[in-house]
C-alpha atoms as a printed R data frame, in Angstrom:
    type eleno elety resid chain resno       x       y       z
1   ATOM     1    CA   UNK     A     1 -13.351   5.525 -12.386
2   ATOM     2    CA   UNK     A     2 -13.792   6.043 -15.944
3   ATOM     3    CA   UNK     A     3 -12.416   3.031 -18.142
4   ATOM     4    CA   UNK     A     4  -9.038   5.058 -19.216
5   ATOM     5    CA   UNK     A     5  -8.279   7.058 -16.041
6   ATOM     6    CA   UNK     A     6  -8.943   7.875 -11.962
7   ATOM     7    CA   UNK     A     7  -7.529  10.510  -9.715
8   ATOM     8    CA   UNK     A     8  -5.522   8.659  -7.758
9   ATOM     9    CA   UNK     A     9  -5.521  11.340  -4.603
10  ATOM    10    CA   UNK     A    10  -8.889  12.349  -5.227
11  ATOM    11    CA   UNK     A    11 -10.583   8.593  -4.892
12  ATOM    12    CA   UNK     A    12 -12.386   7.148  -2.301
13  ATOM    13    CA   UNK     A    13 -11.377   4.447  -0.449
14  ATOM    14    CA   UNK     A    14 -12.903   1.571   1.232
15  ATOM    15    CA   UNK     A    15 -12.305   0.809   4.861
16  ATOM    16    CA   UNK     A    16  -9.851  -1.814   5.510
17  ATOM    17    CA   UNK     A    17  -9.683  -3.163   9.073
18  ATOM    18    CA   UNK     A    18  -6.461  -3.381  10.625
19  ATOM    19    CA   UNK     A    19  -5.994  -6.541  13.179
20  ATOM    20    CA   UNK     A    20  -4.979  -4.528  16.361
21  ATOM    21    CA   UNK     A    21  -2.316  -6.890  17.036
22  ATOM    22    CA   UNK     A    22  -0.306  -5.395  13.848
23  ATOM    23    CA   UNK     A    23  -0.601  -2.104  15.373
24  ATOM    24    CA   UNK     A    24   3.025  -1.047  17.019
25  ATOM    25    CA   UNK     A    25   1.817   2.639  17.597
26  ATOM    26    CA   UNK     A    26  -0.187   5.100  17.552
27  ATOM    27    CA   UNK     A    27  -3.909   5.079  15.681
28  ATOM    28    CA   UNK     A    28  -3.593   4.049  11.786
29  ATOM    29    CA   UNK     A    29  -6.297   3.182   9.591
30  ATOM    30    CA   UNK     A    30  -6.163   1.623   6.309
31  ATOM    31    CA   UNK     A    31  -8.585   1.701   3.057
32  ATOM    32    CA   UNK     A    32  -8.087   0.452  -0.487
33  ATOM    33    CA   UNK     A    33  -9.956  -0.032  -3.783
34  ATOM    34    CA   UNK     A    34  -9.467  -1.955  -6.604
35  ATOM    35    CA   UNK     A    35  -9.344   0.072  -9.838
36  ATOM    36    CA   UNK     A    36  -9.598  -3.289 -11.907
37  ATOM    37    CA   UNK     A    37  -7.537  -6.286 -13.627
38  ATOM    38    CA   UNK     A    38  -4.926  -6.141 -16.669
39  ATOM    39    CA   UNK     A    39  -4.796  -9.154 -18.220
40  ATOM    40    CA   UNK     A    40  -7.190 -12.432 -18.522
41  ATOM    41    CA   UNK     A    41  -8.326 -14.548 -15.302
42  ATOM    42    CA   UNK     A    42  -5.425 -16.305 -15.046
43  ATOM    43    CA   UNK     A    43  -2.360 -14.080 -15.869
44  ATOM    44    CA   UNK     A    44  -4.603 -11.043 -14.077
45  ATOM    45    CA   UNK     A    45  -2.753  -7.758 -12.705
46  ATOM    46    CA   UNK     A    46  -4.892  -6.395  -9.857
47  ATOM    47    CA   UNK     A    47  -5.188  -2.420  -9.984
48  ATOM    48    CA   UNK     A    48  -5.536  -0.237  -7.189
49  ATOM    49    CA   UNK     A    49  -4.889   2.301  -4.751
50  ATOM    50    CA   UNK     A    50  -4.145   1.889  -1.032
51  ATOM    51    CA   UNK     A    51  -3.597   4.029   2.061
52  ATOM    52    CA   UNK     A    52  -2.586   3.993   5.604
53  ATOM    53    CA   UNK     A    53  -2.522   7.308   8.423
54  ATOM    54    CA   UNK     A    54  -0.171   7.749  10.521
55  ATOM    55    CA   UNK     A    55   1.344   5.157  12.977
56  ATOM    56    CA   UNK     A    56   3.163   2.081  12.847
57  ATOM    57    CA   UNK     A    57   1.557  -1.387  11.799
58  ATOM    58    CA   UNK     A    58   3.585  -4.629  10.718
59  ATOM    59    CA   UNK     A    59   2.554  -7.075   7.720
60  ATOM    60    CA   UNK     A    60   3.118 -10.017   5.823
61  ATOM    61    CA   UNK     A    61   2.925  -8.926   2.251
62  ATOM    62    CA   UNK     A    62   1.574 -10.514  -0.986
63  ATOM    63    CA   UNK     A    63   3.759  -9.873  -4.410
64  ATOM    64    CA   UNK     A    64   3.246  -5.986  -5.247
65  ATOM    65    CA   UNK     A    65   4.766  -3.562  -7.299
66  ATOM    66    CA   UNK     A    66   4.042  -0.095  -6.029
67  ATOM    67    CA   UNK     A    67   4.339   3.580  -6.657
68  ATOM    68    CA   UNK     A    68   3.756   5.923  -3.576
69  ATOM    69    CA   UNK     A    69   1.812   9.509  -4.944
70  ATOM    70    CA   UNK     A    70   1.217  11.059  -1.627
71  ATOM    71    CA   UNK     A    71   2.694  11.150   2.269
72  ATOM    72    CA   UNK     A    72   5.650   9.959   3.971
73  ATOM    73    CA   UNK     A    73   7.349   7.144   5.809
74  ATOM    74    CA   UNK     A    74   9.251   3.587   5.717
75  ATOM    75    CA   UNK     A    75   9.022   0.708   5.278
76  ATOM    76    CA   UNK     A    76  11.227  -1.940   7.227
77  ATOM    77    CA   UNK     A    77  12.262  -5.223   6.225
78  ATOM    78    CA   UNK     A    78  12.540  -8.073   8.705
79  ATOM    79    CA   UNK     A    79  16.074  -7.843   7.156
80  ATOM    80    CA   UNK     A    80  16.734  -4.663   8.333
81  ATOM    81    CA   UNK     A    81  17.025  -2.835   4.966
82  ATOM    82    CA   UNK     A    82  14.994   0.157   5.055
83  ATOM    83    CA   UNK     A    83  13.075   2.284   2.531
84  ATOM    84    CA   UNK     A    84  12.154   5.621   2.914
85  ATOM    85    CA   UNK     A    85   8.725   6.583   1.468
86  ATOM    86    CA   UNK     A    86   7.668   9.940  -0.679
87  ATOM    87    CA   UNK     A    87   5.935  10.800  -3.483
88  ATOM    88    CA   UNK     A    88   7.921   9.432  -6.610
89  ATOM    89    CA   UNK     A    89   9.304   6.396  -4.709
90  ATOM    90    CA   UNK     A    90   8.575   2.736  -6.403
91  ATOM    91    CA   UNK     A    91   9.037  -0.502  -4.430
92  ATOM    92    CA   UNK     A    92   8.985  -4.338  -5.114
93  ATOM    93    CA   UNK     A    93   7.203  -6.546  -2.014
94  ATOM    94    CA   UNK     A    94   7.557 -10.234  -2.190
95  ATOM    95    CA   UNK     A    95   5.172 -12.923  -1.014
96  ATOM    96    CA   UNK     A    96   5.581 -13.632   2.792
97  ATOM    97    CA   UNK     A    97   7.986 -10.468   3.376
98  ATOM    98    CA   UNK     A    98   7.523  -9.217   6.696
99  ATOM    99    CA   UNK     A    99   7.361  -5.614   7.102
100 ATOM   100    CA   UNK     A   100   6.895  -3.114   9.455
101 ATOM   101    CA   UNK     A   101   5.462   0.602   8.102
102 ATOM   102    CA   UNK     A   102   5.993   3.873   9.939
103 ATOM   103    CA   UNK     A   103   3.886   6.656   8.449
104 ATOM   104    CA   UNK     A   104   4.362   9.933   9.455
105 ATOM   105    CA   UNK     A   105   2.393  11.631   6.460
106 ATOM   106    CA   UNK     A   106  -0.842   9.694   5.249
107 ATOM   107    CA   UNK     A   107   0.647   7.425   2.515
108 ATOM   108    CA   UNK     A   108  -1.564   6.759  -0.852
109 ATOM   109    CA   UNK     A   109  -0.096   4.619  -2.895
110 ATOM   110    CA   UNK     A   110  -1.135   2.899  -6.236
111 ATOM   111    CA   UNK     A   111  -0.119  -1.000  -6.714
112 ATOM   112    CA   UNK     A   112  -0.386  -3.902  -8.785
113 ATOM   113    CA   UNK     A   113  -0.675  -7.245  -7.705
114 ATOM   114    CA   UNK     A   114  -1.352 -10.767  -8.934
């Protein structure tokens, strides 16, 4: 990454181990990096980008704005409310939601995070 910009589709990602007992189906992998911080130590907005392949994996999520710029799928809320994920789609997660994701398109998304 430069300091002003990165292509976020064109990046490469980091490995993230899944814990297999958050895998629901099929064979998903995750990766991330962080692109950097906006803000000081304390008030700090993590940067990044994050993906998943296909298959369906639960989690408990951390406070995260993000904005999905590639692939396809949902997200489920413990709730039940649903949101249906594409390119163009922006969504709120809040500290100790649980979720379930169902990709059917590897999803790359770009978030920021305290």
């Amino acid at each position: 990454m430069t300091d002003r910009y990165v292509d976020a589709l064109a990046i490469s990602l980091d490995d993230l181990p899944l814990d297999p007992d958050t895998v629901l189906a099929g064979t998903p992998a995750a990766a991330a990096v962080e692109l950097g911080e906006i803000g000081d130590a304390l008030t700090g907005i993590e940067v990044g980008v994050w993906s998943l392949t296909e298959g369906t994996v639960t989690d408990t999520e951390v406070d995260e704005v993000f904005v999905v710029v590639a692939g396809r799928g949902s997200v489920t809320f413990e709730g039940g409310e649903r949101v249906a994920l594409a390119p163009g789609v922006v969504v709120r997660l809040h500290a100790g939601e649980r979720t379930t994701w169902t990709i059917t398109e590897t999803l790359r998304k770009v978030y920021l995070a305290p």
